[in-house]
N, CA, C and O atoms as a GROMACS GRO file, in nm:
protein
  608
    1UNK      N    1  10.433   2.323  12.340
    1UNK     CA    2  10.364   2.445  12.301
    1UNK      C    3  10.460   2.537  12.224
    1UNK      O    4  10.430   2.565  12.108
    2UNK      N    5  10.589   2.593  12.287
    2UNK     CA    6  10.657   2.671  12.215
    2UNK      C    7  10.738   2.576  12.113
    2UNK      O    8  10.815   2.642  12.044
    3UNK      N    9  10.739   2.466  12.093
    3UNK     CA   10  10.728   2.393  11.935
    3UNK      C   11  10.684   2.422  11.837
    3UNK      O   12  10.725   2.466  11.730
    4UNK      N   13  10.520   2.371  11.916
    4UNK     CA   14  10.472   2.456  11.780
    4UNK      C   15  10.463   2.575  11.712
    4UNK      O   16  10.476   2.595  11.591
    5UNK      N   17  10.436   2.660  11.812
    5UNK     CA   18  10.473   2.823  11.765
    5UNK      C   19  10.607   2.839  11.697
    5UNK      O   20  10.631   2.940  11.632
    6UNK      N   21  10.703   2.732  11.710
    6UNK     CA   22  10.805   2.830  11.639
    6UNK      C   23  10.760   2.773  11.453
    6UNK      O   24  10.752   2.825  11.342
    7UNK      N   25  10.739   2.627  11.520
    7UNK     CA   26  10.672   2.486  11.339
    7UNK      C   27  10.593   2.600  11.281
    7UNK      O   28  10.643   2.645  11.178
    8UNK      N   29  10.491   2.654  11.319
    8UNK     CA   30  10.388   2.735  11.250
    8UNK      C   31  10.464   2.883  11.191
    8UNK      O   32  10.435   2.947  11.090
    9UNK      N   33  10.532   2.902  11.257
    9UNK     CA   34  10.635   3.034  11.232
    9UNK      C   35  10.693   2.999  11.134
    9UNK      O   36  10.708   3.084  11.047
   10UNK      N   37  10.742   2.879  11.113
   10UNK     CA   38  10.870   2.866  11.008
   10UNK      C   39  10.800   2.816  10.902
   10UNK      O   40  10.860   2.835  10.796
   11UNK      N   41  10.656   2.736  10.887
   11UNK     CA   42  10.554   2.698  10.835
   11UNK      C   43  10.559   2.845  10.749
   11UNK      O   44  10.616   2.847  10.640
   12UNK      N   45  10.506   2.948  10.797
   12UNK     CA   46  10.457   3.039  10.742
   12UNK      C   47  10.560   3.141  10.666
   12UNK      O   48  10.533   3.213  10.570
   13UNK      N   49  10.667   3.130  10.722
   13UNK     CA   50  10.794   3.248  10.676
   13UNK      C   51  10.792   3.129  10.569
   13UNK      O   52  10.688   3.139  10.505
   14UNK      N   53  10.848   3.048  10.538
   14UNK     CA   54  10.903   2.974  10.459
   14UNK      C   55  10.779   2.954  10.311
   14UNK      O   56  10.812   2.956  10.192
   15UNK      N   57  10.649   2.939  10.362
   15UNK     CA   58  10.557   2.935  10.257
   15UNK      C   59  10.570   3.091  10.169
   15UNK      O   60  10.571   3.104  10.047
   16UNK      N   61  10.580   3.201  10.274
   16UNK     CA   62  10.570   3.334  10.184
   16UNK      C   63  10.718   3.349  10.118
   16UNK      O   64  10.744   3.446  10.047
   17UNK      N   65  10.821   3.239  10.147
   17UNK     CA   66  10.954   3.308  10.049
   17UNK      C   67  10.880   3.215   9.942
   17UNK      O   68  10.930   3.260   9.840
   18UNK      N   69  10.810   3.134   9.907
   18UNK     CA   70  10.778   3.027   9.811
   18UNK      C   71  10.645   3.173   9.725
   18UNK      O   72  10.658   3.228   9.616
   19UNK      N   73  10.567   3.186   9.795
   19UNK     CA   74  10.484   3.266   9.718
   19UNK      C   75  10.570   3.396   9.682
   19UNK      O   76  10.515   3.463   9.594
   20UNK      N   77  10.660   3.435   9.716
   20UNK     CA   78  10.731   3.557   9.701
   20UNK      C   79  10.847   3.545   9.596
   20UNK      O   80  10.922   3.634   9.555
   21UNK      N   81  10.841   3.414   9.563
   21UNK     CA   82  10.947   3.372   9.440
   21UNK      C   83  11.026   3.423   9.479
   21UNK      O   84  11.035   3.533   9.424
   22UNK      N   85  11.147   3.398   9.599
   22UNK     CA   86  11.211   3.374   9.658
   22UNK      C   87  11.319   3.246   9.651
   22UNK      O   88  11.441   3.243   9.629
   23UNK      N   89  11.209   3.131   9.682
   23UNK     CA   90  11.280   2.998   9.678
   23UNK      C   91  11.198   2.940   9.594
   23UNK      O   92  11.092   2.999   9.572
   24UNK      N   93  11.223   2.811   9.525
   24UNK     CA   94  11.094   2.759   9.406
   24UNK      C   95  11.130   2.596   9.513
   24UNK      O   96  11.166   2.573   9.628
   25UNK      N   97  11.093   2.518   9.391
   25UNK     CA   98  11.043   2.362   9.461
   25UNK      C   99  11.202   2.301   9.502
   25UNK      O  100  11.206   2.222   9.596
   26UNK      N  101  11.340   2.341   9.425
   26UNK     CA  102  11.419   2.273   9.418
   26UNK      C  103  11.479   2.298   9.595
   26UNK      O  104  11.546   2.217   9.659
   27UNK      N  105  11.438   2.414   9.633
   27UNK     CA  106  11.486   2.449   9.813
   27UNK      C  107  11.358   2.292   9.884
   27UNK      O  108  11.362   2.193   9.956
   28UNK      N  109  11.308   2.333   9.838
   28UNK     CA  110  11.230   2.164   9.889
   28UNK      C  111  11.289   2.037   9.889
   28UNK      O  112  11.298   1.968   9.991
   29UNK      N  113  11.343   1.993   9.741
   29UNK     CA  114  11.452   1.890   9.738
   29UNK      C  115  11.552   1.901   9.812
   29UNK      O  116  11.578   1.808   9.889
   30UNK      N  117  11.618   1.996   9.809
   30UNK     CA  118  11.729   2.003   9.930
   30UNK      C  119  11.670   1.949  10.097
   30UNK      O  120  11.738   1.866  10.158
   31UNK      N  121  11.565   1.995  10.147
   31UNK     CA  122  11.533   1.998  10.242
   31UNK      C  123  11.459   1.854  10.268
   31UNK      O  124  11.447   1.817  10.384
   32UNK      N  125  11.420   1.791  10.183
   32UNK     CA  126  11.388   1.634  10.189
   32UNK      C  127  11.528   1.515  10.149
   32UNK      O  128  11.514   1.394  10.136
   33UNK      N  129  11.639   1.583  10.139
   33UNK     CA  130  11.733   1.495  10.139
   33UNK      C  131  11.768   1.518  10.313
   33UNK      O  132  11.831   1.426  10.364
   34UNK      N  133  11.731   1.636  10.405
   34UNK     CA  134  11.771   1.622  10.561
   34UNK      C  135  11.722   1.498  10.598
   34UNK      O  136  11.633   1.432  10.543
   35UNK      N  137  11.780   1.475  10.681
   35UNK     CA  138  11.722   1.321  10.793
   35UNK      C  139  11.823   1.293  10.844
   35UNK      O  140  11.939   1.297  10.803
   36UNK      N  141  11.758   1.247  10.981
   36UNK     CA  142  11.857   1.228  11.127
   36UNK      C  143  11.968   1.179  11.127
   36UNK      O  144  12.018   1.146  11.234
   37UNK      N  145  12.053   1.156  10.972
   37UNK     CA  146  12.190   1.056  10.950
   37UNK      C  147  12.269   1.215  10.966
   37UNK      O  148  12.373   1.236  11.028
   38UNK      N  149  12.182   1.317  10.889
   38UNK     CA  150  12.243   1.430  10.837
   38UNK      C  151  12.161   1.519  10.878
   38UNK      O  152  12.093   1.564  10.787
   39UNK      N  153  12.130   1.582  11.026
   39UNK     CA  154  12.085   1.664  11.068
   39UNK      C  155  12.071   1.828  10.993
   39UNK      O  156  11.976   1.904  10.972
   40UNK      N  157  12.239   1.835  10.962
   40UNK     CA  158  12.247   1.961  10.951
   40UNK      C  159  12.249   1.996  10.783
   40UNK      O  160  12.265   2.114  10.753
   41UNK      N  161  12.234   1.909  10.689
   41UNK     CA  162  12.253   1.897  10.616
   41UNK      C  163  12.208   2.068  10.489
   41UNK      O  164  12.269   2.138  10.408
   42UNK      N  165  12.084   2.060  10.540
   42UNK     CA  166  12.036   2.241  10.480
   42UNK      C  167  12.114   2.353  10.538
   42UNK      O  168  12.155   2.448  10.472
   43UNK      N  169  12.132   2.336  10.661
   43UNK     CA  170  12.254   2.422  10.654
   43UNK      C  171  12.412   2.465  10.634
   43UNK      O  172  12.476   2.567  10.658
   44UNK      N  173  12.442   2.332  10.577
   44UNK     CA  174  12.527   2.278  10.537
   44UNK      C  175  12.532   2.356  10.374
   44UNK      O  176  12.604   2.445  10.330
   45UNK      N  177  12.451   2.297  10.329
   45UNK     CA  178  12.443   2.315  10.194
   45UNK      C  179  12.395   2.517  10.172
   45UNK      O  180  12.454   2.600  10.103
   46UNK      N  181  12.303   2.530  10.237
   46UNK     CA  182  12.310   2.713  10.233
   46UNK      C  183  12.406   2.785  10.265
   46UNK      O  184  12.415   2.894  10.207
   47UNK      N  185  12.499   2.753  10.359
   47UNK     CA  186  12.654   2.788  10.378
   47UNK      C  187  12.692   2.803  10.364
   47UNK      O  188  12.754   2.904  10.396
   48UNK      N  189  12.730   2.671  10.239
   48UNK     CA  190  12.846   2.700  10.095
   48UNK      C  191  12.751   2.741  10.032
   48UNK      O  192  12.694   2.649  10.091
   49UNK      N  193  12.641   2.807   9.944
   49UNK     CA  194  12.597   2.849   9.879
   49UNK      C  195  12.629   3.000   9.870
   49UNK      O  196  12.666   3.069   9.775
   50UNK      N  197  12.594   3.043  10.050
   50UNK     CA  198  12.661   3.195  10.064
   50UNK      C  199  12.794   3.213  10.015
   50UNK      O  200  12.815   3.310   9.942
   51UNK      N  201  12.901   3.121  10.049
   51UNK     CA  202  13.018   3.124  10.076
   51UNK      C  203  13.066   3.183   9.929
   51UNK      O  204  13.142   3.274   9.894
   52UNK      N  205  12.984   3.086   9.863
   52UNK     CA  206  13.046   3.031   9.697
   52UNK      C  207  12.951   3.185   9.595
   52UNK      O  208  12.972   3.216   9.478
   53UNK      N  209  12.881   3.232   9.665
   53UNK     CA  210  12.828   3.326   9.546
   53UNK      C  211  12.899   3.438   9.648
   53UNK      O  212  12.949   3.522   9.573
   54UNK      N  213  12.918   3.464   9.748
   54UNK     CA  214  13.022   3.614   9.804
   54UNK      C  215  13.157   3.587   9.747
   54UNK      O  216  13.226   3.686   9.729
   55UNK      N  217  13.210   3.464   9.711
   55UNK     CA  218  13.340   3.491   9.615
   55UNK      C  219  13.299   3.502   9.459
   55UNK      O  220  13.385   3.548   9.385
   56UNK      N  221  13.199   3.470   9.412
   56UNK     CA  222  13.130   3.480   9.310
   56UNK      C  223  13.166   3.621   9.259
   56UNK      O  224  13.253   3.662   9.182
   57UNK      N  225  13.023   3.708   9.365
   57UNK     CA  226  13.016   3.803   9.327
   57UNK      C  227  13.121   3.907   9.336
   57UNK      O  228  13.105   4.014   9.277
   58UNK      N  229  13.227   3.885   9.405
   58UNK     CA  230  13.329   3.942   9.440
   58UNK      C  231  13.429   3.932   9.281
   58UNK      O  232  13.481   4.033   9.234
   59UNK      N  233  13.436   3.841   9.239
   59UNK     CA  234  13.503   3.791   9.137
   59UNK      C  235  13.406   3.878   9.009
   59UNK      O  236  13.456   3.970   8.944
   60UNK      N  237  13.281   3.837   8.992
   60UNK     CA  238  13.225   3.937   8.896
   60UNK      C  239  13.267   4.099   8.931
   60UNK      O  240  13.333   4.146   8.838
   61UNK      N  241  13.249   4.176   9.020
   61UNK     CA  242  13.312   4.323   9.048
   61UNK      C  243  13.424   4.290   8.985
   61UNK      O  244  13.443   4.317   8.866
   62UNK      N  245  13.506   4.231   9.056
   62UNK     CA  246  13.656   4.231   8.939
   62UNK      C  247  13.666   4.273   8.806
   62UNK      O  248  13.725   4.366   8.750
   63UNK      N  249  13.586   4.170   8.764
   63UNK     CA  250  13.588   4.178   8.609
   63UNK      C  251  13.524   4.272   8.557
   63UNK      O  252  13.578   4.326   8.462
   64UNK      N  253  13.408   4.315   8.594
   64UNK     CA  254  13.312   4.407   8.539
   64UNK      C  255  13.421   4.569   8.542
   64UNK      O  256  13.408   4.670   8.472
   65UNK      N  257  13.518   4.542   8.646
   65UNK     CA  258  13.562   4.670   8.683
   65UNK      C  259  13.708   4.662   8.566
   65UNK      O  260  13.722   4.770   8.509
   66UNK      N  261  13.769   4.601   8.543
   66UNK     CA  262  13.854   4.616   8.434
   66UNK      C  263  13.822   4.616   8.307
   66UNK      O  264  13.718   4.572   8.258
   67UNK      N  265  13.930   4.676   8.241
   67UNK     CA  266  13.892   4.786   8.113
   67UNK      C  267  13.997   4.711   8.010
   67UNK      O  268  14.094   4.666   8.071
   68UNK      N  269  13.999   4.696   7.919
   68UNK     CA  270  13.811   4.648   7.841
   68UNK      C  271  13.764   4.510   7.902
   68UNK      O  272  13.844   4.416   7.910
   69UNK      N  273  13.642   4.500   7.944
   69UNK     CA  274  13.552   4.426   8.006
   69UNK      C  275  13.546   4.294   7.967
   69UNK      O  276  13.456   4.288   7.883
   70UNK      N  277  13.589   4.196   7.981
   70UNK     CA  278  13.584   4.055   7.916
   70UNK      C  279  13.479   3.998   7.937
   70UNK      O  280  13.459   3.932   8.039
   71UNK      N  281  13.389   4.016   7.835
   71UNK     CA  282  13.243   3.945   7.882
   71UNK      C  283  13.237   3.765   7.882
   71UNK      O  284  13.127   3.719   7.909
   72UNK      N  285  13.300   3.709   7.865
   72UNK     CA  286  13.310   3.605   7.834
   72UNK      C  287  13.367   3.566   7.977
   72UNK      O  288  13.322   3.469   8.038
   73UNK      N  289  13.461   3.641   8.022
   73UNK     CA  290  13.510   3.596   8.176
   73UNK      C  291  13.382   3.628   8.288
   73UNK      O  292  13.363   3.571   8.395
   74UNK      N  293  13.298   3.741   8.223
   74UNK     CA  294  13.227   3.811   8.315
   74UNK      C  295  13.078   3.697   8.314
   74UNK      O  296  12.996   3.686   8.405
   75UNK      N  297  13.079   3.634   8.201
   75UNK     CA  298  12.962   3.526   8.168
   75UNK      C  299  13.012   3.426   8.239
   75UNK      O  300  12.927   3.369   8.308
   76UNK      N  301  13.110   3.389   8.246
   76UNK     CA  302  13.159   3.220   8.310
   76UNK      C  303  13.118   3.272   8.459
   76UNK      O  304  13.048   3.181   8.501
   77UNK      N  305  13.125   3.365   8.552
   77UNK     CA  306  13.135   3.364   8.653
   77UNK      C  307  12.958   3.373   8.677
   77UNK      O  308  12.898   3.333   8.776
   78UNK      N  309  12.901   3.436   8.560
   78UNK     CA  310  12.743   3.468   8.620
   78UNK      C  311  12.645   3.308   8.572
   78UNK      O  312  12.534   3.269   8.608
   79UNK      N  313  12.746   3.250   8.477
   79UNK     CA  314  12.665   3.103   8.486
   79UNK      C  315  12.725   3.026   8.630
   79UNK      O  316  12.647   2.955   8.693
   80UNK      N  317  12.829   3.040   8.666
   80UNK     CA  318  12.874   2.949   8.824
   80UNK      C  319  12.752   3.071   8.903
   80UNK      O  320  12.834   3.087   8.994
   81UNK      N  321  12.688   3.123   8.926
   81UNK     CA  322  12.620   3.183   9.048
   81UNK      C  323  12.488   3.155   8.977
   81UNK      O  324  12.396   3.154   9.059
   82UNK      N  325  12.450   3.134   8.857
   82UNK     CA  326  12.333   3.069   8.788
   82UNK      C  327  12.299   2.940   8.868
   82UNK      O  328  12.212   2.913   8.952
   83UNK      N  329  12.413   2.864   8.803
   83UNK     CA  330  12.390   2.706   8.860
   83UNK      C  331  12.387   2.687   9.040
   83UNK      O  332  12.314   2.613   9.105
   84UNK      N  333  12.492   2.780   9.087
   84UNK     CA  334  12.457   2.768   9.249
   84UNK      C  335  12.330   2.764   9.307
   84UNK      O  336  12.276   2.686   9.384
   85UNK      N  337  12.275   2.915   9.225
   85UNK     CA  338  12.125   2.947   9.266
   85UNK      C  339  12.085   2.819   9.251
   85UNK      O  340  12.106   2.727   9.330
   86UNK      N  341  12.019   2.815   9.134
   86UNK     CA  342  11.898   2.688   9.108
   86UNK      C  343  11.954   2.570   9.138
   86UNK      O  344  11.886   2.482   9.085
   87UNK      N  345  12.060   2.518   9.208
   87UNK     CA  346  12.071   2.414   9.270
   87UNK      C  347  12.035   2.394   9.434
   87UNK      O  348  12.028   2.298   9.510
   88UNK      N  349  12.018   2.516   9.444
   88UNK     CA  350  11.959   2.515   9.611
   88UNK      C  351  11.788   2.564   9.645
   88UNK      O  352  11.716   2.543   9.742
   89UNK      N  353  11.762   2.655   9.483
   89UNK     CA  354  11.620   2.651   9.475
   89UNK      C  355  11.609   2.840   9.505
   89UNK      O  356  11.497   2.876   9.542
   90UNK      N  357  11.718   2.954   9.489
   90UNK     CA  358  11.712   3.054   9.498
   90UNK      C  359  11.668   3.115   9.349
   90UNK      O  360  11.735   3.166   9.259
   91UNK      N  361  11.533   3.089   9.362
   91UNK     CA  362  11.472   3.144   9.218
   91UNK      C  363  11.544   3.310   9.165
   91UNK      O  364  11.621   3.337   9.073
   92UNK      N  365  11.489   3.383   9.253
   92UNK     CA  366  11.509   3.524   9.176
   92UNK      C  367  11.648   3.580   9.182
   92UNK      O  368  11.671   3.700   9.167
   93UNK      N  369  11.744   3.485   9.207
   93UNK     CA  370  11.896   3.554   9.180
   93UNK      C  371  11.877   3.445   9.067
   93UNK      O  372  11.839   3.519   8.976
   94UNK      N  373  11.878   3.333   9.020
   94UNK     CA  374  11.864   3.239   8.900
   94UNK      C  375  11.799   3.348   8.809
   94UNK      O  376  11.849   3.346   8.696
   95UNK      N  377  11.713   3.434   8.823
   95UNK     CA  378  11.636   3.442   8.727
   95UNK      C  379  11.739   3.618   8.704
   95UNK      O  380  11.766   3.670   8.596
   96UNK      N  381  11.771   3.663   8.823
   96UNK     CA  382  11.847   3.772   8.764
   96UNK      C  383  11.997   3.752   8.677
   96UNK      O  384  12.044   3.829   8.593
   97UNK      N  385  12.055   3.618   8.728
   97UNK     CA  386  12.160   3.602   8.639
   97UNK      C  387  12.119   3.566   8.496
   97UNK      O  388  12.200   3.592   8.406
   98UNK      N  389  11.968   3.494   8.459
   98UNK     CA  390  11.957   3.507   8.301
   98UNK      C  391  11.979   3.644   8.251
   98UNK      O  392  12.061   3.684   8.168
   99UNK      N  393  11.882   3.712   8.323
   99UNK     CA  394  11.916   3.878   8.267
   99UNK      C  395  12.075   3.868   8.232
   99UNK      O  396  12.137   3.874   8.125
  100UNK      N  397  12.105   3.853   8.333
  100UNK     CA  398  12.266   3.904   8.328
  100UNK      C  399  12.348   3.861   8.249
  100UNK      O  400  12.458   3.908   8.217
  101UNK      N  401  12.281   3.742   8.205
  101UNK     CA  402  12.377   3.666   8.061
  101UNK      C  403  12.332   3.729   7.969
  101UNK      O  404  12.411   3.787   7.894
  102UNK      N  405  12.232   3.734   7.953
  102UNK     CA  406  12.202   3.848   7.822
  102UNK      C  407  12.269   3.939   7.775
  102UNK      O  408  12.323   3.930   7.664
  103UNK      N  409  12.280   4.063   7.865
  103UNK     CA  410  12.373   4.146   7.839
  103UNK      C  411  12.547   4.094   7.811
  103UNK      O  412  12.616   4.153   7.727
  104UNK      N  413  12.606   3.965   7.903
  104UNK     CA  414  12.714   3.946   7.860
  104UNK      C  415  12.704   3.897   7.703
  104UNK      O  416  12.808   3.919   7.640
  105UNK      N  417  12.617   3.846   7.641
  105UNK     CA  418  12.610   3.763   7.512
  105UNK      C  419  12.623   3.878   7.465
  105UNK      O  420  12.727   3.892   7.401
  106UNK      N  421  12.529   4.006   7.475
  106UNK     CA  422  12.513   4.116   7.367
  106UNK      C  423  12.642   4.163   7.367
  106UNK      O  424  12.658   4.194   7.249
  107UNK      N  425  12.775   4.194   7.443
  107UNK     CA  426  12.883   4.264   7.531
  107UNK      C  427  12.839   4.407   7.539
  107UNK      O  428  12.896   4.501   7.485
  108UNK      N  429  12.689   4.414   7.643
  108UNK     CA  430  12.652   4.548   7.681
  108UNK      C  431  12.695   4.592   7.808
  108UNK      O  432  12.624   4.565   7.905
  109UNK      N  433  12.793   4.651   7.822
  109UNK     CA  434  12.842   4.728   7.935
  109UNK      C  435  12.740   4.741   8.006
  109UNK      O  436  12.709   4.645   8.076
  110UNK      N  437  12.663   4.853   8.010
  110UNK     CA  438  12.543   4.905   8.095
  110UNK      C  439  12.470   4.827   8.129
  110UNK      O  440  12.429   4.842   8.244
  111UNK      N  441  12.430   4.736   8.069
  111UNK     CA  442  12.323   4.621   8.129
  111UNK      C  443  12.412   4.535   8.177
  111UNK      O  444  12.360   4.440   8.234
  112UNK      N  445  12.520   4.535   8.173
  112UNK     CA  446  12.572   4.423   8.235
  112UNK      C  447  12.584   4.460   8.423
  112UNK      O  448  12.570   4.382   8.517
  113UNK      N  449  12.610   4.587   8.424
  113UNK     CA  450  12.605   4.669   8.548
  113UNK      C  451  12.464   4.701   8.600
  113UNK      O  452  12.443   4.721   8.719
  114UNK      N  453  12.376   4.705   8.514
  114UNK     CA  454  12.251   4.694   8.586
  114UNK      C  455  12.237   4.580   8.626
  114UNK      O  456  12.240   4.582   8.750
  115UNK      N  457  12.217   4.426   8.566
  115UNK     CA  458  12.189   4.356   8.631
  115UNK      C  459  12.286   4.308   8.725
  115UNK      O  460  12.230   4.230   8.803
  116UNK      N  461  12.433   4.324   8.753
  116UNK     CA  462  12.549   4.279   8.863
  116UNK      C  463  12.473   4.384   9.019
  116UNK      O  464  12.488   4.365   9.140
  117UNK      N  465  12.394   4.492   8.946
  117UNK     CA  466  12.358   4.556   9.074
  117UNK      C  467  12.196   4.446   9.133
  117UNK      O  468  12.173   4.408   9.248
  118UNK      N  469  12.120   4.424   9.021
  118UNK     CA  470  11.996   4.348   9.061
  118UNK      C  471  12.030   4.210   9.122
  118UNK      O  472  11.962   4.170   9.216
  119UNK      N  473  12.134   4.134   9.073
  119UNK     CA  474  12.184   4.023   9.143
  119UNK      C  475  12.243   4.051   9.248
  119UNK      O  476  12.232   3.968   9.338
  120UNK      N  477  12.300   4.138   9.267
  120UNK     CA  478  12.348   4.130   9.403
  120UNK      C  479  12.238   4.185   9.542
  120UNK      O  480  12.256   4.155   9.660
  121UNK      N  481  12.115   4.279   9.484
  121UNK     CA  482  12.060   4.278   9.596
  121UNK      C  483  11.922   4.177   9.581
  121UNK      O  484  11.820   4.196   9.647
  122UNK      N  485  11.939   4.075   9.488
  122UNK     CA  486  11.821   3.986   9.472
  122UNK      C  487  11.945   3.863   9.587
  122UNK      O  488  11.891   3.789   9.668
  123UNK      N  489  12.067   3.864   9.575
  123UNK     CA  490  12.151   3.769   9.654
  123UNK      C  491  12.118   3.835   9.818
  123UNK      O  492  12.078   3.769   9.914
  124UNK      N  493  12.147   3.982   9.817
  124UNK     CA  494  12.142   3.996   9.971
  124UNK      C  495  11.981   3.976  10.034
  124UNK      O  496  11.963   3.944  10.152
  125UNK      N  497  11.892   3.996   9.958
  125UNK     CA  498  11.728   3.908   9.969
  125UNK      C  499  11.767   3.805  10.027
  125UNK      O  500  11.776   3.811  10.150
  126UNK      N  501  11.799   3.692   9.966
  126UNK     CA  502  11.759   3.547   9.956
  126UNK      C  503  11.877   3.566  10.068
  126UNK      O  504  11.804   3.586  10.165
  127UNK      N  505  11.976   3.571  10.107
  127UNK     CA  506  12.081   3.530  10.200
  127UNK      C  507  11.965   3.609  10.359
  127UNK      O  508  11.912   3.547  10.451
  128UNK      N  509  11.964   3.689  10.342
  128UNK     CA  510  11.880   3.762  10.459
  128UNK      C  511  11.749   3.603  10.503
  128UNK      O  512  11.730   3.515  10.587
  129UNK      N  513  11.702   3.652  10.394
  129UNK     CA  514  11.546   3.547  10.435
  129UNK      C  515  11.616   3.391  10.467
  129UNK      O  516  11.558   3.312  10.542
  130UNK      N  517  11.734   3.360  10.406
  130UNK     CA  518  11.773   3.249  10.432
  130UNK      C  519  11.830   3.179  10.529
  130UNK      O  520  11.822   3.057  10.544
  131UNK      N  521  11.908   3.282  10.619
  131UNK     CA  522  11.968   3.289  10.758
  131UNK      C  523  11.837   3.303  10.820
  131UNK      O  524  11.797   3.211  10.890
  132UNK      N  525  11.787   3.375  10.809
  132UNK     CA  526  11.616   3.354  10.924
  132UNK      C  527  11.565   3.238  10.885
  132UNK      O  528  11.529   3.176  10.985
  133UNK      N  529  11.545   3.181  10.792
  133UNK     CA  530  11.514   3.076  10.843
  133UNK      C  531  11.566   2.990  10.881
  133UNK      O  532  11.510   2.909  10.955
  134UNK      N  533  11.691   2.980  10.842
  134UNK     CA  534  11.804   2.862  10.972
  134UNK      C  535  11.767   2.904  11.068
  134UNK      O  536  11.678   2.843  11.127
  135UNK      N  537  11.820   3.021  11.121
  135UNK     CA  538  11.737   3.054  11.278
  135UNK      C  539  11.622   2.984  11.358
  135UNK      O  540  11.605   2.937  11.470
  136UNK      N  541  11.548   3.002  11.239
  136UNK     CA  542  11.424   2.915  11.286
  136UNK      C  543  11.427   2.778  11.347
  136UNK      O  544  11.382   2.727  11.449
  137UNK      N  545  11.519   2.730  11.216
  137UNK     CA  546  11.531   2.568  11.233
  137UNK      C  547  11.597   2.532  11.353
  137UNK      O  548  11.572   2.440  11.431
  138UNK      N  549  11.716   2.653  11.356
  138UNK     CA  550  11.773   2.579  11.527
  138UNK      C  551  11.707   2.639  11.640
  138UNK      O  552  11.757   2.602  11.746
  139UNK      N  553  11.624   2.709  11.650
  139UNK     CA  554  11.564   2.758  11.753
  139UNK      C  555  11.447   2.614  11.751
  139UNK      O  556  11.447   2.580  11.869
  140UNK      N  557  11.367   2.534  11.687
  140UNK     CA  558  11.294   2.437  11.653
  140UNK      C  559  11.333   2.337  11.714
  140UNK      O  560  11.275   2.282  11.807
  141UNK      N  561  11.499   2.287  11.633
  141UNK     CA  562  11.586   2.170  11.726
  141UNK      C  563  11.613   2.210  11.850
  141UNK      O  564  11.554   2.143  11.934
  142UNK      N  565  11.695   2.315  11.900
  142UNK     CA  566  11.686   2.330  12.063
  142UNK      C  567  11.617   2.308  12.150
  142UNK      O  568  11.646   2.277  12.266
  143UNK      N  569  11.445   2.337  12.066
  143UNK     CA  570  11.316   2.374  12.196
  143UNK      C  571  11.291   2.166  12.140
  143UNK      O  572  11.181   2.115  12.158
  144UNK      N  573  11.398   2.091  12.083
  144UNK     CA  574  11.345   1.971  12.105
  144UNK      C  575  11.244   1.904  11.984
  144UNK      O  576  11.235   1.782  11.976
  145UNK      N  577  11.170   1.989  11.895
  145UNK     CA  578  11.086   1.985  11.753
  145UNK      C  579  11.186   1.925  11.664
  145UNK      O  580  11.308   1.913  11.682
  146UNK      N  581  11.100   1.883  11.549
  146UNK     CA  582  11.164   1.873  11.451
  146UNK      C  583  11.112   2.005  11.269
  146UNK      O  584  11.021   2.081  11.237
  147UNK      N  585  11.208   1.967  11.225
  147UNK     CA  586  11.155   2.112  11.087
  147UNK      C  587  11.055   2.057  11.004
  147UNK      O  588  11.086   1.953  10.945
  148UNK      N  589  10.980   2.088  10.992
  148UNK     CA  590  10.848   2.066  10.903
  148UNK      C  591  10.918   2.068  10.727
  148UNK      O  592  10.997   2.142  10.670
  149UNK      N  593  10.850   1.958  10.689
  149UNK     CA  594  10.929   1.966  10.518
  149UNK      C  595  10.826   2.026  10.476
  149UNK      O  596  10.717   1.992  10.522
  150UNK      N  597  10.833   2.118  10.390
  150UNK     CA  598  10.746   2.190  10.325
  150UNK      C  599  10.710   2.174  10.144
  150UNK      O  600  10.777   2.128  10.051
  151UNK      N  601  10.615   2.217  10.149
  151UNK     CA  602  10.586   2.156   9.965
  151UNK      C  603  10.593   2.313   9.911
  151UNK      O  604  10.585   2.412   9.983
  152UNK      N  605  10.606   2.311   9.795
  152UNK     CA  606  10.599   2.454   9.765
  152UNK      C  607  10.461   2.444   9.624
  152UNK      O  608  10.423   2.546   9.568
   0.00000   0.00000   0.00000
């Protein structure tokens, strides 16, 4: 019983980060490469995803913050948090780092700082919703369930 309640819980959080363009189909691929060889494998892989865009973004502040602004250093770092995103299926930081290349191509200061501010709280989004749903998943394996693969 409390299986299913948590399956239907994580059923449902997980469908609204998909309608909420949140996560797109490729967080699906990730989650159909799990299987019982590699239990932990999604959380494995969201882990380093956090890991790798908090030195990311840490590394973009850097740059954005020295004078004169090297957009070209400041672009290499927002295509590595590009490709992170959409390799794990975190649509709307993917879609805020296009913004964000934009402005590095133009070398617009100001937009480049608007969008380092939209990526970073489109990153603390997706990291929030993303740890809840690990939560989910091990609260699922503990009570003995297994994680529902989801289609988006």
């Amino acid at each position: 019983m409390e299986v299913r309640r948590l399956q239907r819980q994580y059923v449902e959080f997980a469908s609204s980060l998909f309608r909420e363009g949140f996560l797109d189909e490729q967080f699906s691929q990730v989650q159909q490469l799990q299987d019982e060889t590699n239990p932990d494998f999604v959380y494995e892989v969201v882990t380093l995803f956090i890991q790798d865009s908090e030195r990311l973004l840490s590394e973009l502040a850097r740059s954005i913050d020295e004078q004169p602004v090297d957009f070209v250093k400041v672009d290499a770092h927002v295509h590595q948090l590009k490709g992170s995103s959409a390799s794990i299926g975190a649509r709307r930081v993917k879609n805020a780092c296009l913004a964000f290349r934009s402005s590095c191509d133009g070398n617009n200061f100001e937009g480049c700082l608007r969008c380092f501010q939209q990526v970073r709280n489109e990153y603390s989004l997706v990291k929030s919703k993303l740890e809840s749903l690990l939560g989910l998943e091990q609260q699922i394996m503990r009570a003995g369930g297994s994680v529902p693969t989801l289609k988006c």
